[in-house]
N, C-alpha and C positions, 0 to 999 in steps of 0.2 A: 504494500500500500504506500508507503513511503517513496519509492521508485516513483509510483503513478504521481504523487503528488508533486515530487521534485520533475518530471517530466511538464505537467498542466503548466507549472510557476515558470519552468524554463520556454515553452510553449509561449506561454503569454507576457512575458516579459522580452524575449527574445524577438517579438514581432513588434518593440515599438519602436517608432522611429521620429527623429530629430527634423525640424526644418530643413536639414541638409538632405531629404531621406535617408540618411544611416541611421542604423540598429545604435538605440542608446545608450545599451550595455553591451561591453564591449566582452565579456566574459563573463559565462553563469556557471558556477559549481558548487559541489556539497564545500561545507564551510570545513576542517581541518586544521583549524587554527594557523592558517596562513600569515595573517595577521601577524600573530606576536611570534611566530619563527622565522620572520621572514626573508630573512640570510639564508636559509636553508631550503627554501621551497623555491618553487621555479617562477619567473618572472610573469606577469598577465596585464593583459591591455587592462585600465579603466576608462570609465565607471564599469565594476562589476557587480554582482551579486553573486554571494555564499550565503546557501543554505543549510543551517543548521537543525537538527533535528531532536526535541528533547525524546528520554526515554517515553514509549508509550505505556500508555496504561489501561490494564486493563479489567474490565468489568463483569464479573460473573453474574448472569441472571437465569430463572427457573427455564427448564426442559434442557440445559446446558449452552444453554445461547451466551455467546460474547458480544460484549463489544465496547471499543477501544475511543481514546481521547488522542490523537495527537498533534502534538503542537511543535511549532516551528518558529525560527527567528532569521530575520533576511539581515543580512550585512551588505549593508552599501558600501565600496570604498570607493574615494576618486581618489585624482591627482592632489597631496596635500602640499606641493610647491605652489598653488596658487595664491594671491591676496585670501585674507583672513576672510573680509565683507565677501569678495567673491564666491571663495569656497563654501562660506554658508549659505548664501543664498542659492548654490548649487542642491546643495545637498538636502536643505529643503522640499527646493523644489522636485530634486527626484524622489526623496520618501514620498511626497505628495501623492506624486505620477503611480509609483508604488500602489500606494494603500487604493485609492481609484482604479487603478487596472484590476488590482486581485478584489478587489471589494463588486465591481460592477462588471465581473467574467459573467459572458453569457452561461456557460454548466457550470460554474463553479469549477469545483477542482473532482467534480467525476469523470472517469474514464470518458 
């Protein structure tokens, strides 16, 4: 399920594009703490997205039926050499573009 879901987000994320028409993320992968090793992991275009995925959990109900919660946290990174004002107001405005693309997906995040 995780797969599917990390697919939808890359899916719908990986189709938006910029007034210039390019893709506005320039790299989507599972999150691996790239971030704070990041001497040691391999270089990647920004702005990207890493997705992280907490343990799921799961929920025992009658006739042996499951079922599960799980949740997720998007890591936006850009280029942090830019002006201070710039960068935030970047970064903004892609969480924004964010939370609007996954919030207003026509399926949601079903297959």
């Amino acid at each position: 399920m995780r797969l599917q879901i990390f697919n939808r987000i890359k899916e719908l994320l990986g189709g938006l594009k910029n007034t210039n028409n390019k893709n506005v993320f320039k790299h989507i992968d599972f999150f691996n703490n790239q971030t704070i090793d990041s001497e040691n992991e391999n270089a990647f275009y920004m702005p990207a997205v890493l997705v992280e995925f907490s343990p799921v959990v799961w929920v025992q109900h009658s006739n042996g039926n499951q079922s599960a919660t799980i949740e997720f946290q998007l890591h936006i990174i850009t280029d942090a050499r830019q002006q201070l004002s710039k960068a935030m107001a970047t970064n903004l405005a892609l969480c924004d573009l964010v939370h609007y693309t996954l919030a207003n997906a026509p399926r949601g995040f079903k297959g």
